[in-house]
BATI-909583 format. One record per atom (N, C-alpha, C, CB): x, y, z. Coordinates in steps of 0.001 Angstrom, whole numbers, plus 500000, padded with zeros to 6 digits. Glycine has a CB too. Layout:
! BATI-909583
XYZ;...
This chain:
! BATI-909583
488949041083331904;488315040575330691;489367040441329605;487160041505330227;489465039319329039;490665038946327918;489833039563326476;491081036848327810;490747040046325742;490518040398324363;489684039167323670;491971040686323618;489063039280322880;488226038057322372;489417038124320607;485829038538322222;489688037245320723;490580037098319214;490454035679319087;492392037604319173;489379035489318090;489020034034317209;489831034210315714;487020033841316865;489916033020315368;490612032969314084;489825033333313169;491134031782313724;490377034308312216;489628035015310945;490635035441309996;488734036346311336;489837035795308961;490614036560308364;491055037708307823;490659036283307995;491770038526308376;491905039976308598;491446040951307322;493436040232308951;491826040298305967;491668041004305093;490544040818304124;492680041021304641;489491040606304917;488171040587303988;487428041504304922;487336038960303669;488056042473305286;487209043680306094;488451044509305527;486845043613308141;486573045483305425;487171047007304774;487730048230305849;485789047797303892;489143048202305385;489656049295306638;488603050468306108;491710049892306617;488388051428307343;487595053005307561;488693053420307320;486825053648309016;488802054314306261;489940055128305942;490245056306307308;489554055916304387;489336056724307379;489312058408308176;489891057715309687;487181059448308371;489334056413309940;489498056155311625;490762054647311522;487414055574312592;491621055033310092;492931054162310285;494178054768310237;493045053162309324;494542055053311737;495788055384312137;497275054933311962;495621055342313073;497808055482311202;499293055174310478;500116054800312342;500184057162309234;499749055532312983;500517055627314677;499322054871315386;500815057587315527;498535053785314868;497352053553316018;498130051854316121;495134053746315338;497817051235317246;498414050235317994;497449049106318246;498930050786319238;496289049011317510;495110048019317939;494321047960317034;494330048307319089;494400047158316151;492860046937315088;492005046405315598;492843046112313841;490377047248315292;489344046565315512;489056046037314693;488519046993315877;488475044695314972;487821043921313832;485905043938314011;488555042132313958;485272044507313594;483980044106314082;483009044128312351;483373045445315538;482335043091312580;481447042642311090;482560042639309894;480031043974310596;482232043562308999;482789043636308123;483853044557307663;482080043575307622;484265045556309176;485172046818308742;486269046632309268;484753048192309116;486866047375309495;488328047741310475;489076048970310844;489378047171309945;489341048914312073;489428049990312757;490965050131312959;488575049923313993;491921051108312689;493262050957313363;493421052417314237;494587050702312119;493240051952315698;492979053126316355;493932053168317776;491360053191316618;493927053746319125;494706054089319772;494542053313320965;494706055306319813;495094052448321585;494513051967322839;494047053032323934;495520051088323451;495551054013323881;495031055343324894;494178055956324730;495686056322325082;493111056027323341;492188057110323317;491169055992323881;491875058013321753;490982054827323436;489816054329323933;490304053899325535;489229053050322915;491223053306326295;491172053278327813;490949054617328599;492462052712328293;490892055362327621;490824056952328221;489255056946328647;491238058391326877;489024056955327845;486814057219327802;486649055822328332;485601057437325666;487207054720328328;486098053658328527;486909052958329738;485699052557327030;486418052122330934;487042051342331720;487013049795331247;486489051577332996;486013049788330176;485781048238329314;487513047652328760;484505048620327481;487647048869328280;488310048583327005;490153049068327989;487494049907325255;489968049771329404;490965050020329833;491669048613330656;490679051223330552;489829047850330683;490414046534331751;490895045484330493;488867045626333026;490131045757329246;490772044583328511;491991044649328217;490246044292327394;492533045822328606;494100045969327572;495109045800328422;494474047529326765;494385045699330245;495235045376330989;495503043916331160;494971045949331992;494757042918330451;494790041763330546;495979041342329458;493411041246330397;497111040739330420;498091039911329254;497253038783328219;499367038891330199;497949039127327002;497186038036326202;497970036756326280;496974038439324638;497818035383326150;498276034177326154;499305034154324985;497158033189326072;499061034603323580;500017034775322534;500284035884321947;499798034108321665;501199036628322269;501251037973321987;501923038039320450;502111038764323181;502052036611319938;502407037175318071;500664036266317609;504691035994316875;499658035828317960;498769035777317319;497728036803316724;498425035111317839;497490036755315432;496512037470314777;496719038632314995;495311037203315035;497992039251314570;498573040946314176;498478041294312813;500220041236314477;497915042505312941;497564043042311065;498721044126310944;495593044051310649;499697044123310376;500781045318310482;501043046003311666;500473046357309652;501635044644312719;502382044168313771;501566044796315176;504023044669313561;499896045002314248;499317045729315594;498094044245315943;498337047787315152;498132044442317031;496918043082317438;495433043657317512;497226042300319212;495310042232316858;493540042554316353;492690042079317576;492904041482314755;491688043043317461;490663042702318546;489291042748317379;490620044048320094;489017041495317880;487284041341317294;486388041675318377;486768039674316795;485165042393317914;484184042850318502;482875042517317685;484438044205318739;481810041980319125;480527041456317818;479494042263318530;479959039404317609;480044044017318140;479165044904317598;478264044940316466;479725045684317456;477830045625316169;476977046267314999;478076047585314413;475219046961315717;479059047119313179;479922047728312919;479684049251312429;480484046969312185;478482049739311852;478306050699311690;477706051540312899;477775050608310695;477537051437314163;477586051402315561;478870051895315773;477327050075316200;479704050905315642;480898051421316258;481820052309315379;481660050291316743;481511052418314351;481944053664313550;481713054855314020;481417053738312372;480116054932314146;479655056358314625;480804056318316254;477407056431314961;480636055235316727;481117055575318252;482834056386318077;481218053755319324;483442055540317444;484681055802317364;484762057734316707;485352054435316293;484061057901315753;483963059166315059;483913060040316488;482526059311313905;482832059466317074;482590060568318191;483618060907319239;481445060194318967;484486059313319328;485488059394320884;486920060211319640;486083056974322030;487022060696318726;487871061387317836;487784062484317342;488030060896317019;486441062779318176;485505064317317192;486349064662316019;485371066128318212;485939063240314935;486479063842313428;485201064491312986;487062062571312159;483952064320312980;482752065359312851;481633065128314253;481844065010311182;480708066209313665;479648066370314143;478586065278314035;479326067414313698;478563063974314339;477935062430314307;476194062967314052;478279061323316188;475885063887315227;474024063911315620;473945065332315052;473343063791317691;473285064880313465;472521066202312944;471312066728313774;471941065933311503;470805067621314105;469654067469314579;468337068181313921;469850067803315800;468856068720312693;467529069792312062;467009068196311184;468192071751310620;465263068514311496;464333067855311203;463892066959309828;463669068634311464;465281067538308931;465469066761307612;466104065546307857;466277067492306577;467169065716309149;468031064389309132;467826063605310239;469494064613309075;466077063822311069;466083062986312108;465958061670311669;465143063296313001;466125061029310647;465663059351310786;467893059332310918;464322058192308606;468757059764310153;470244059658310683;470763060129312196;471047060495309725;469799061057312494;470204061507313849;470055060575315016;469473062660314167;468694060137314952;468253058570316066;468738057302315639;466526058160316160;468877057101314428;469701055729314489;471406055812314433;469205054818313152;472235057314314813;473144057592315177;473167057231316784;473312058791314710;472422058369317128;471857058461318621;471628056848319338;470219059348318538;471276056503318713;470996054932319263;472053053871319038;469719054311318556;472724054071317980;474380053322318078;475374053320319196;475270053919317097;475375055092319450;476237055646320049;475826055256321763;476261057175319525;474553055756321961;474098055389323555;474514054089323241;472341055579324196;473781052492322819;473801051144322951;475698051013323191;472965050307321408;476587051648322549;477689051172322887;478217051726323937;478430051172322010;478030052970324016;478581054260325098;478457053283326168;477539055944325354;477149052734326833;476448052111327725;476935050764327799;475113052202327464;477424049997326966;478073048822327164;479636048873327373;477745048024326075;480239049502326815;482149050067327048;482233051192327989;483031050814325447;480824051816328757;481164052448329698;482064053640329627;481549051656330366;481184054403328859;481830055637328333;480802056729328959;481969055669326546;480669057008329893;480181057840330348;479731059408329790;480832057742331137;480879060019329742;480492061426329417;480152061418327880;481716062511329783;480588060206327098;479680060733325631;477806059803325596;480983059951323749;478263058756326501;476652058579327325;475733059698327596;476799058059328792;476144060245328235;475541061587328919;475328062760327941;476545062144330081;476879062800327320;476028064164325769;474971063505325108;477236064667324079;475101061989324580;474487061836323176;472951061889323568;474960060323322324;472479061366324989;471070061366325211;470665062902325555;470686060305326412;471821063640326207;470943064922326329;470639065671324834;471779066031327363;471397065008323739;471728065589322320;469775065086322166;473440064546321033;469483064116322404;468428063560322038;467007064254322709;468666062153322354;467479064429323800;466367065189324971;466203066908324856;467048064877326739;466993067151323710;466405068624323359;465725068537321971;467650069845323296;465612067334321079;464410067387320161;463397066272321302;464836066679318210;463219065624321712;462519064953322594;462242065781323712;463134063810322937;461134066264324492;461053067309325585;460553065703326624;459622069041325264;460617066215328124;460435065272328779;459018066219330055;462160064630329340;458888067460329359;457506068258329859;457168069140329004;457559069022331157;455856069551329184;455330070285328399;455825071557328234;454253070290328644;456298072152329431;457082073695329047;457935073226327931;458173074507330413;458404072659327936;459791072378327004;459093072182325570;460827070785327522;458113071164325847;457103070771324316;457443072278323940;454915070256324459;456429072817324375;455668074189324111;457242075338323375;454796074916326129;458224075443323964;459864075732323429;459947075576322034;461033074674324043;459996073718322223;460720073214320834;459543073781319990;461061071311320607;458529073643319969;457583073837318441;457481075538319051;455517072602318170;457811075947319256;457981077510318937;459272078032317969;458164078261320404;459781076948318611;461333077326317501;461055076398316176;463256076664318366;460333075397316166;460239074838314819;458923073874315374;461834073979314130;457619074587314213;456524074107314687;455898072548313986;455612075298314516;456757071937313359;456908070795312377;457826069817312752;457307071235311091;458780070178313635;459248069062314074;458911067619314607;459673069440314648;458026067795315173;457551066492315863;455923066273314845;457300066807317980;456276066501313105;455107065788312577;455932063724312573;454630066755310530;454952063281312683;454917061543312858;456096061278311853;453215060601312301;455624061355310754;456152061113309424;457649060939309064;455727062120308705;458160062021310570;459801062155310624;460337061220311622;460335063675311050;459386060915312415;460242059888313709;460312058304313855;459584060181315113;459637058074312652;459626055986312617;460775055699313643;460253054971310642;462123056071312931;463257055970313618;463064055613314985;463942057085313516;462402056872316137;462381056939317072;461894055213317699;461666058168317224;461816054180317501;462004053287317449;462821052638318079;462017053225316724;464088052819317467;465188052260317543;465664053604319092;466118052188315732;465170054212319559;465256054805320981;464886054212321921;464689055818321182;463458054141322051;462874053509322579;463600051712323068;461778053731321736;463867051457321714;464880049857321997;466020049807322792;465572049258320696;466603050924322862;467752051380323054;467798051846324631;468014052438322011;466813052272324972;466476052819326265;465933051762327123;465508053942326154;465059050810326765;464395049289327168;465873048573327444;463297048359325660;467160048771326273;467604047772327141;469129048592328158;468040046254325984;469432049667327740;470052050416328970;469344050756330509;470360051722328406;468142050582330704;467140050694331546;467675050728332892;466211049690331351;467517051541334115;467386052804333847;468241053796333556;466909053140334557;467890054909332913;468867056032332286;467638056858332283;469788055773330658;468596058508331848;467866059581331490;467314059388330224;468583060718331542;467540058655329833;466314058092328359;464728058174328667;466506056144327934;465153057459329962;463454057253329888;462761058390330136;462844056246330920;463060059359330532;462274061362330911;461623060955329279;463993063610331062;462077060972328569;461299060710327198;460534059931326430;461776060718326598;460755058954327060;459532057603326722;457870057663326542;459582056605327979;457449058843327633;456377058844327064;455654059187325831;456046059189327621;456589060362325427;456414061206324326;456795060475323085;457187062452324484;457888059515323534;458539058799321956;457232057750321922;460566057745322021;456448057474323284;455420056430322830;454307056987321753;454635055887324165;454292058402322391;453015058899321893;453567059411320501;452244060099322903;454626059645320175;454731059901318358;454658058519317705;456392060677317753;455056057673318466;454925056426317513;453654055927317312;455668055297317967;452349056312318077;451228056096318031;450617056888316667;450729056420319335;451469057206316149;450998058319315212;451278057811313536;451943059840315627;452170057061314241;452928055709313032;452278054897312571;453919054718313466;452059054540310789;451275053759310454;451622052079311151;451288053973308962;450019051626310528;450113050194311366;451629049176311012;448555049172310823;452121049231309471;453079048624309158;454670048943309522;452833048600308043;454789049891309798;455786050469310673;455775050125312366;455614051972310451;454595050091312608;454738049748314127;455289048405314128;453333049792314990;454128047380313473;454492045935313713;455874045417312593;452936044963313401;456096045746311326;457263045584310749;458861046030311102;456946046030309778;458330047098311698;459562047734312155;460312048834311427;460420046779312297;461788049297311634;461505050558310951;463194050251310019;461238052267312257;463521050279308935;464809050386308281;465847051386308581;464581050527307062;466795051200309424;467534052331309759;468545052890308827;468130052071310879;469071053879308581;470263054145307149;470981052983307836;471416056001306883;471794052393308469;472859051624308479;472049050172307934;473648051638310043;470867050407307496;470193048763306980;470138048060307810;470846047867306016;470043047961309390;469229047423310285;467914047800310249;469662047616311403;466974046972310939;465764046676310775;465352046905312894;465643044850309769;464723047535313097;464270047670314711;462812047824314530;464960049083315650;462286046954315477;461118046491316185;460803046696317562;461081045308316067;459627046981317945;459515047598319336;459241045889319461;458169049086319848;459643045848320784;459022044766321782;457491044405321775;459282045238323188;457359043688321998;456316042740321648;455454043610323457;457012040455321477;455613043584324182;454888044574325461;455244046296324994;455837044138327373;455785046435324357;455627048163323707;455225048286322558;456865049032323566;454645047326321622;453611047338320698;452475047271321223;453671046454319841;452389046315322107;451147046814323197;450354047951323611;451471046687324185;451619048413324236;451717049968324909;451601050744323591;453333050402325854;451710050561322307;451041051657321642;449465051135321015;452115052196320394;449071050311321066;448459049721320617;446974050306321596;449097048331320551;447188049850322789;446235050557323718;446029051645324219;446189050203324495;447320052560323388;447521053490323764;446548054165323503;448451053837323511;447029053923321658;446572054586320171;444318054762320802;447136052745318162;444215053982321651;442794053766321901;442714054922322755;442306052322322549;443484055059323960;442731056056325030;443629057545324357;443138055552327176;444602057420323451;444397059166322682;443666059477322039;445190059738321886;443034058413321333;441426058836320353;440169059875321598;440292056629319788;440422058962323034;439463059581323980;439813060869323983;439438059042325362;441356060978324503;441395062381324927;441393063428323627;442740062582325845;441749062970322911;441868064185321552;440439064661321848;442122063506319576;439439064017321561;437719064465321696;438305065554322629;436267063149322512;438307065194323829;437936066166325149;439253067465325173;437999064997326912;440373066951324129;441151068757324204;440293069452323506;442820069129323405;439838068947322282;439310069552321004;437717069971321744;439298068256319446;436936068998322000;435671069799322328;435589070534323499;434590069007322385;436320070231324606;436004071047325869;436455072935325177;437300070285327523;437246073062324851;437047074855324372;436164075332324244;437412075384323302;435404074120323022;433823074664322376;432559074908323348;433208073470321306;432784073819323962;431789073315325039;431924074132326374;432056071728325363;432643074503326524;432912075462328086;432177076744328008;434673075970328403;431879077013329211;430906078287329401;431141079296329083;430576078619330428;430211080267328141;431148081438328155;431141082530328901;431183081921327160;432857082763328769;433221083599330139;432305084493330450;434487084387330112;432730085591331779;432525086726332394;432738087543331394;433246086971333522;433878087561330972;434054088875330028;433979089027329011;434888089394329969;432790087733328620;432385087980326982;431825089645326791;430895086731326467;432071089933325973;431688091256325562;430311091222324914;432723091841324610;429584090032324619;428398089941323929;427237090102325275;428357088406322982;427478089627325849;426932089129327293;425625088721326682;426808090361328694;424944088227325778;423954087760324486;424227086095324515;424506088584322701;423191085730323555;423591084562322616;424433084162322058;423202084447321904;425462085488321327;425998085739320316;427130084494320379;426415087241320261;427904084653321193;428993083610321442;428842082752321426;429558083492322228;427714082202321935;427087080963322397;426713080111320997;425693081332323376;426095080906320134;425913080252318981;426820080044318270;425187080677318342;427507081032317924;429076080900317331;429369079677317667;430256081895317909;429679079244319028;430556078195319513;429625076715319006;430830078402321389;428613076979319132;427583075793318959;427464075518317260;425915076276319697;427865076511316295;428085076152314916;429739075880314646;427479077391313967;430647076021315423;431936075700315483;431923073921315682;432650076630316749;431540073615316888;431340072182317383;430588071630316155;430449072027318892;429577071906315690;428652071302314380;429620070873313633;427667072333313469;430665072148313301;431913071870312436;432663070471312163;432878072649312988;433200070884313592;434226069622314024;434018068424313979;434587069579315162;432005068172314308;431538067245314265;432064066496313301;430488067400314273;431645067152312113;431828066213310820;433010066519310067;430651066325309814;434078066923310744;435392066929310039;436058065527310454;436353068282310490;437426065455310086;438170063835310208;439008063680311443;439295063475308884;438846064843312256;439820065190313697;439989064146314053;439332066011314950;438576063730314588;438538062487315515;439138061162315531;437487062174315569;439374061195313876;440019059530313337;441583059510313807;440002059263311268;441690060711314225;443702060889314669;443554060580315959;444711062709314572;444815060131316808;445394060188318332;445834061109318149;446310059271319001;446163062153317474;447180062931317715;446880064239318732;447642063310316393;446216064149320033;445684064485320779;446448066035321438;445512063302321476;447369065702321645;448546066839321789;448646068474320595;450089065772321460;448378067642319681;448731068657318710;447096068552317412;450643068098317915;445844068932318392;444502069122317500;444792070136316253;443193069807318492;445499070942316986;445825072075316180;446593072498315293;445983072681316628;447683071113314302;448582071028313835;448391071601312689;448982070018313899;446889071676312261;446693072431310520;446027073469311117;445626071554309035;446096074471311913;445990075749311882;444123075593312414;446545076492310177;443797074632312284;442427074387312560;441866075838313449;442312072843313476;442267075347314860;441245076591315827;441466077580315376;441430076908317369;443301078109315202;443468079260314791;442781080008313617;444542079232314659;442421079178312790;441490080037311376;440330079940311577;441569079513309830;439455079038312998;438524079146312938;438432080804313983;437921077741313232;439519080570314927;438864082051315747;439335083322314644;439797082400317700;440290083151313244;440410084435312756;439108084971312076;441539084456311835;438499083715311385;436908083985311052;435979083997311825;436382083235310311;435935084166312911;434984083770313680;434414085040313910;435375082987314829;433239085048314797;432467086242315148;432397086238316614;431046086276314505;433170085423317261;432923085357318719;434392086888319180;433306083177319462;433907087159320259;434526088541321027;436070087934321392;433477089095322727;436861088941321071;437992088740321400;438494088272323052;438468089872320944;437442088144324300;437542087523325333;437556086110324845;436563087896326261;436649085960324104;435980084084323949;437110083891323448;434458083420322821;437697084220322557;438844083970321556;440051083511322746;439284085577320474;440074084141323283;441546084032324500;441071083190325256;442090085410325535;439436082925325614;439261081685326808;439531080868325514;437513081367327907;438842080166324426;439236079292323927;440893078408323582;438646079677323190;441562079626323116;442743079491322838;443756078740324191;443094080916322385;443423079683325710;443946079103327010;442925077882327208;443936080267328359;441680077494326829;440914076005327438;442151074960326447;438579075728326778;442334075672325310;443014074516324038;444631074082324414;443103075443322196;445239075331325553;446569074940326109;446355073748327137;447288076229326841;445324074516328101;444783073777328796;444770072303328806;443889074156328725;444220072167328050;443644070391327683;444766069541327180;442372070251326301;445355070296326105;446805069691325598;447744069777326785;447514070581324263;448035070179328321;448857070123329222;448068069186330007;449284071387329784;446966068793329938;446169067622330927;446868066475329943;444006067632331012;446287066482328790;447216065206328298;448432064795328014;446993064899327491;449253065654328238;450615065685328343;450879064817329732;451166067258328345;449941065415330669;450010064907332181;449707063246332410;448819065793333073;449172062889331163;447910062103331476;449287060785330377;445705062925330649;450169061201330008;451368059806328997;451679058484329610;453158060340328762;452173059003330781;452586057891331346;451777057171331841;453341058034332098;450517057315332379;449367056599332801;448610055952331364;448364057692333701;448630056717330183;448339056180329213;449197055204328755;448117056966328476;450152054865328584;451428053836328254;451887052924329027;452544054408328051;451057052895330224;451584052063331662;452915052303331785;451426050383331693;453243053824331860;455114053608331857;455110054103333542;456392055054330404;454186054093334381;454126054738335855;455075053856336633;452529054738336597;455008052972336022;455551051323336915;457342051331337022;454999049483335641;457486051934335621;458839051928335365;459796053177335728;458904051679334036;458896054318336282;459443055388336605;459921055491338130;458563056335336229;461080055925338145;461841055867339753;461239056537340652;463258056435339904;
């Protein structure tokens, strides 16, 4: 593959101070920045960039910026910033505490989209597993992350997650996808103008799900309304145990003025089927409650229960069965 070098002009791009090497041998040119960096560090990590440099160029004095030859690239330049930061570990690129997930995924998604095209393997492989420990790809793991931080996965923080999903559609297949169902089902959680507008990333790109994965949340958003009902009421509704301690009515009614409850609260208007319990709901209803500390523990295990059926139940909800190996 020959270097791509069209005529331009070198100095209406802003050199990156931090990633311009006084000893580097190759300017990148991509959008509006510039890169003066190492051929050996990048043929090192990448075989893209090891086959382009093995290619003689036709004019070896055309288009040199301080006697180093320019290579244009029609990246997404703030893309290849993060990339380069990372193949230099001048910092830590993927924040991951829950203040900086909308920078962390549209990092995360720079870095995979190029990793995956220049064939950089091993920072391929960190940046998605970087991604797949706030993203769980099973419920044990769900059940982990919101023990260590029970707010992480509110909606409100993941628009971003978006630009994953895009990112994973077009690297296809990869270990991205272990997570697809779950990134479907937070985005279902996403207002309507965010789904179909798309989402503003800090680098001021704009990402849109596909026109068949607006779909897929779209019909989704319908059969999590079903199941939320059936995590949330089957607790109420289930028999009570053997080892109620009332062995009476007592429970029975309890549970039957609990459901009255729910009836007319706003549960139902959410998908958010996974997580009924995100405002403390059951939990303050069993601390007030009058039902026996057995009922309390069947309820609490029917409420794991149901939230691990629908966990089970993503990929059949999202039609992602088709796409799984």
């Amino acid at each position: 593959m020959a270097l791509v070098i069209p005529p331009s002009e070198p100095d209406a791009a802003t050199r990156i101070q931090e990633l311009w090497y006084q000893d580097g041998n190759v300017v990148l040119l991509c959008g509006n920045r510039s890169f003066c960096v190492h051929r050996g560090v990048l043929s090192s990590h990448s075989s893209v960039f090891r086959d382009m440099f093995a290619v003689p160029q036709p004019d070896p004095t055309s288009d040199h910026i301080e006697g180093c030859p320019a290579v244009h690239l029609l990246d997404n330049s703030v893309h290849l910033t993060y990339l380069l930061h990372a193949l230099y570990g001048r910092s830590d690129e993927l924040p991951e505490h829950p203040e900086h997930l909308p920078e962390f995924l549209g990092t995360a998604a720079g870095i995979i989209s190029l990793a995956h095209k220049y064939d950089i393997p091993s920072l391929l492989k960190e940046t998605i597993s970087r991604v797949r420990r706030v993203y769980p790809s099973s419920f044990a793991q769900l059940l982990l992350i919101e023990k260590e931080n029970p707010f992480i996965h509110h909606a409100r923080r993941h628009g971003a997650l978006i630009s994953i999903i895009t990112v994973a559609r077009r690297i296809c297949p990869s270990d991205l996808d272990h997570i697809l169902p779950f990134a479907f089902y937070l985005c279902c959680q996403l207002g309507a103008d965010l789904l179909v507008d798309g989402v503003t990333l800090p680098d001021g790109c704009t990402e849109r799900l596909a026109p068949e994965d607006l779909k897929r949340c779209i019909t989704g958003k319908e059969r999590l309304l079903e199941a939320h009902q059936e995590t949330t009421l089957f607790p109420l509704m289930d028999t009570v145990p053997s080892s109620c301690l009332t062995q009476t009515t007592g429970c029975a009614v309890e549970r039957d003025e609990h459901l009255e409850d729910l009836k007319t609260s706003m549960m139902f208007c959410r998908a958010d089927a996974l997580y009924v319990d995100r405002d403390g709901w059951i939990d303050q209803r069993l601390i007030t409650s009058d039902l026996c500390i057995p009922c309390k523990q069947q309820m609490k295990a029917d409420y794991t229960r149901m939230r691990s059926s629908v966990w089970s139940q993503l990929s059949t909800i999202f039609d992602l069965e088709s796409n799984e190996g």
